[in-house]
C-alpha positions in Angstrom: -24.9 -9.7 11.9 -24.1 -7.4 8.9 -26.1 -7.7 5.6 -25.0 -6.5 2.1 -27.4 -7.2 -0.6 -27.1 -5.8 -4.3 -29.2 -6.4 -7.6 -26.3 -7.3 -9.9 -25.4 -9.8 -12.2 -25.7 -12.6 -9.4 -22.9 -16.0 -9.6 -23.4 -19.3 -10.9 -22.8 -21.8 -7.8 -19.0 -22.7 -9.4 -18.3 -19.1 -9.0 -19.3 -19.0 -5.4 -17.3 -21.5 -4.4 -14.0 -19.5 -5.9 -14.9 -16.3 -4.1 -12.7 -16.1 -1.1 -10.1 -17.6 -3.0 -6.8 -15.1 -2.9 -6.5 -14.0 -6.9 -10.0 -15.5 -8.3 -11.9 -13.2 -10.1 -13.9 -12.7 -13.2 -12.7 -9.4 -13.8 -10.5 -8.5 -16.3 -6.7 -7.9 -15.6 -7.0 -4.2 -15.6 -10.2 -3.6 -13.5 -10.1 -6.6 -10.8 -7.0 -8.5 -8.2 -9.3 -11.0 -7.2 -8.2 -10.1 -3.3 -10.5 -8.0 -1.8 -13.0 -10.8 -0.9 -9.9 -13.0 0.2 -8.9 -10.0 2.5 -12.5 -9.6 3.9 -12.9 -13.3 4.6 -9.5 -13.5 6.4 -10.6 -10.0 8.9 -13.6 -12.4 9.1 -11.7 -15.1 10.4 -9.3 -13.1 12.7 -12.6 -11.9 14.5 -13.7 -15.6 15.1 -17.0 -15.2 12.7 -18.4 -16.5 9.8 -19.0 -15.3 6.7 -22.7 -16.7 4.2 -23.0 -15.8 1.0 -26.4 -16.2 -1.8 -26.1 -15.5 -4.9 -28.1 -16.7 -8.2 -27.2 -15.3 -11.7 -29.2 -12.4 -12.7 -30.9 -11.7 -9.1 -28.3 -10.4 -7.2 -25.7 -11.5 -4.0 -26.1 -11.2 -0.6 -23.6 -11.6 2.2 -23.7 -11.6 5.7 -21.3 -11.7 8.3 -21.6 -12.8 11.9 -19.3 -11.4 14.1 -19.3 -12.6 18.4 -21.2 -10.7 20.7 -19.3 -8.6 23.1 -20.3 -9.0 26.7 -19.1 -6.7 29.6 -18.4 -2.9 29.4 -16.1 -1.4 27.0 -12.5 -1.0 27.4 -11.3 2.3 28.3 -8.2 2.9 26.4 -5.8 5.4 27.3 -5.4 9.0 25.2 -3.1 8.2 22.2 0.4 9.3 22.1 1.5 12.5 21.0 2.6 13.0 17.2 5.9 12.0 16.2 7.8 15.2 14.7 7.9 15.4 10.7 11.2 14.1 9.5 11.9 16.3 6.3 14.0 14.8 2.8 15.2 16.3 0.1 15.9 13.5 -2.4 14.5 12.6 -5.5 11.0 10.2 -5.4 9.6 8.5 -8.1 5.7 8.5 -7.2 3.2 5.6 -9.0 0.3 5.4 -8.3 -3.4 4.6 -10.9 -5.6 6.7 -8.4 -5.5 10.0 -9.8 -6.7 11.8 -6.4 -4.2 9.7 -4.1 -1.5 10.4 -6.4 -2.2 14.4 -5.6 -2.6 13.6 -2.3 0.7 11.7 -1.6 2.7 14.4 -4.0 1.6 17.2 -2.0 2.5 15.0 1.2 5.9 14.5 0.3 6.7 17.6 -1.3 5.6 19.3 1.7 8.1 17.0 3.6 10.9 18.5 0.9 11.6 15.6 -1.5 11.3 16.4 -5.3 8.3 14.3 -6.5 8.0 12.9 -10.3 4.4 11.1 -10.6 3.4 8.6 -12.8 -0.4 7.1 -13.1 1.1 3.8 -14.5 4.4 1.3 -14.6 4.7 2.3 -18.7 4.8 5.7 -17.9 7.4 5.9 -15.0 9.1 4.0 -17.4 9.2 6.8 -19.6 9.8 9.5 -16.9 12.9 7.2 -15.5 14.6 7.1 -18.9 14.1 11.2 -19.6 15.8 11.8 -16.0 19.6 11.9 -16.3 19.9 12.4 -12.5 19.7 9.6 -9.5 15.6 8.7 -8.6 16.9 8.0 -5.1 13.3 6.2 -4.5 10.5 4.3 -6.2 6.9 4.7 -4.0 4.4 2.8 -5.9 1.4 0.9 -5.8 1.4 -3.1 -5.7 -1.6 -3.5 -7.9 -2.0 -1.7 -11.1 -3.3 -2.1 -15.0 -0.9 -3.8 -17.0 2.1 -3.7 -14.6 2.2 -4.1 -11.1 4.5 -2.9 -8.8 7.2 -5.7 -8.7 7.5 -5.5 -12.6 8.0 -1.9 -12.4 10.9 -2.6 -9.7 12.4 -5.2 -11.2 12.8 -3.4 -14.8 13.9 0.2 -13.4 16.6 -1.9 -11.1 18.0 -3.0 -14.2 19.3 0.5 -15.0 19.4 1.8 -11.4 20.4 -0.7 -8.9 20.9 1.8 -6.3 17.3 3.0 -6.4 15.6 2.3 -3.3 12.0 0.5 -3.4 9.3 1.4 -1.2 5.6 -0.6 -2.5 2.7 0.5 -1.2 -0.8 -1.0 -0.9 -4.3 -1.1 0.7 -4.1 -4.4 0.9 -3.2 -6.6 4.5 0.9 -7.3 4.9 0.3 -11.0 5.0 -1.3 -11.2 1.3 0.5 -8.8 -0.5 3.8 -10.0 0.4 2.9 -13.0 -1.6 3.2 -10.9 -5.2 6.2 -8.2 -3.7 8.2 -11.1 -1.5 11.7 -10.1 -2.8 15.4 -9.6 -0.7 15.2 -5.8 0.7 11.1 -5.0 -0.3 10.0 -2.1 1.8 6.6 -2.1 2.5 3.8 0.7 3.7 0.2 -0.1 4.1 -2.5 2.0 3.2 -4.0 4.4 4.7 -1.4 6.0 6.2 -0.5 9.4 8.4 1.9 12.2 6.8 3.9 11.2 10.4 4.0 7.4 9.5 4.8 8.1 5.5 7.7 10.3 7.1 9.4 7.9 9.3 9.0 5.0 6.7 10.9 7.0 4.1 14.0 7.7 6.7 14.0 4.4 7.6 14.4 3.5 3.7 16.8 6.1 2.4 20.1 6.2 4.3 21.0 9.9 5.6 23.8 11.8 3.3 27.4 11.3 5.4 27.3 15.2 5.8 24.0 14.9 7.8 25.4 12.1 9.7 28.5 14.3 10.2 26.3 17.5 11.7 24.5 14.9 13.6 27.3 13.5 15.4 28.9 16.6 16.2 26.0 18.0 17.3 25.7 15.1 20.1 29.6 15.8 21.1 28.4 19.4 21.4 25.6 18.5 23.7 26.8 16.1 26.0 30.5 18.2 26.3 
C-alpha cells in the first residue's frame, strides 16, 4: 500500500466522486487538464489494484493505492539492447512547448541532431513565428496540453497556410487518453519522456528523406552488393 496525504484545501464529497473522471477538474483552463488523476487511476487498474481516496474541505486528501503482492523471486531480465545510432536532419522544426526548461532541453536535442529549431512557449506565439518565416517549417513538435491553445488548435490553424507541414504532438500523457483530444487522419504521436535515440528515429519516420538522399542511398546499396 502507498499513502499520499497533504493539508490542502480538502473536496466536498460531489467533487470526489468526479476525480478520476478523464477532463474534470476545478482548475482553471490555463493551470489544470483534469487528466492526471484519470491517468493514475487507469495505471491503477492495469496493475489489478485499487485506488481510496478521503478527503473533507479544509483538512486535506489522502489517497492510497493497493497494488498485489508479488510472490516468487524476481525475474531476471536480460541486458538491454545496444543504442540505436543517431539518425541526423537538417530541416526546419517548429518547437512548442509551455515548459521553459524542456523547451531548452528538446532545442538543444534536435539541434544537436542538425535540424534548425524555432521555439515557441505557446500556440499564439508560434503563430507569430510561422507567419514572420517566409521559408517551409517542414515540422510542427508540440505539446498536446497548453494555456489557451492546445496542440490540435495550433495544427489545425498553421495547416491552413501550410498543408505540407508535417505534425508531430507530443505529451506526458498515456497514448490511449490523449489520442481522444489529437485523434485526427495522419497525427504523429511521441510520448514523454523520451531518449535523444527514440526522438531521432520518430522524426525520420515522420519527415520523408529528400530524393537526393534516397538517390545516394540506393546507389550506395548497388555499390555494396556489386
Amino acid at each position: 500500500m502507498l499513502a499520499v496525504t497533504d493539508n490542502g484545501t480538502g473536496m466536498d464529497a460531489e467533487t470526489q466522486k468526479l476525480i478520476f473522471e478523464p477532463f474534470f477538474t476545478t482548475k482553471s483552463a490555463e493551470r489544470g487538464t483534469g487528466l492526471g488523476l484519470s491517468t493514475v487511476y487507469g495505471i491503477v487498474k492495469q496493475s489489478n489494484g485499487y485506488i481510496w481516496v478521503y478527503s473533507e474541505v479544509g483538512m486535506g486528501t489522502t489517497f492510497k493505492i493497493y497494488l498485489p503482492r508479488v510472490e516468487g523471486s524476481a525475474e531476471v531480465r536480460s541486458p538491454a539492447p545496444l543504442a540505436h545510432a543517431i539518425e541526423r536532419g537538417s530541416e526546419t522544426i517548429l518547437l512548442v512547448e509551455d515548459d521553459a526548461s524542456l523547451r531548452a532541453l528538446d532545442r538543444e536535442l534536435l539541434e544537436g541532431m542538425g535540424y534548425e529549431v524555432l521555439d515557441a512557449p505557446k500556440g499564439s506565439e508560434a503563430l507569430t513565428i510561422s507567419g514572420r518565416i517566409p521559408g517551409t517549417i517542414h515540422l510542427l513538435m508540440t505539446d498536446v496540453i497548453m494555456p489557451g491553445m492546445n496542440g490540435k488548435e495550433l495544427a489545425e490553424q498553421l495547416l491552413q497556410s501550410r498543408p505540407n507541414m508535417k505534425v508531430l504532438y507530443v505529451s506526458g500523457y498515456a497514448d490511449n487518453i490523449i489520442q481522444n483530444v489529437i485523434s485526427s487522419p495522419g497525427a504523429s504521436f511521441l510520448q514523454k519522456p523520451f531518449t535523444r535515440q527514440v526522438l531521432s528515429k520518430k522524426l525520420r519516420e515522420v519527415l520523408p528523406r529528400p530524393e537526393s538522399d534516397v538517390t545516394r542511398s540506393s546507389d550506395s546499396e548497388g555499390e555494396v552488393n556489386g
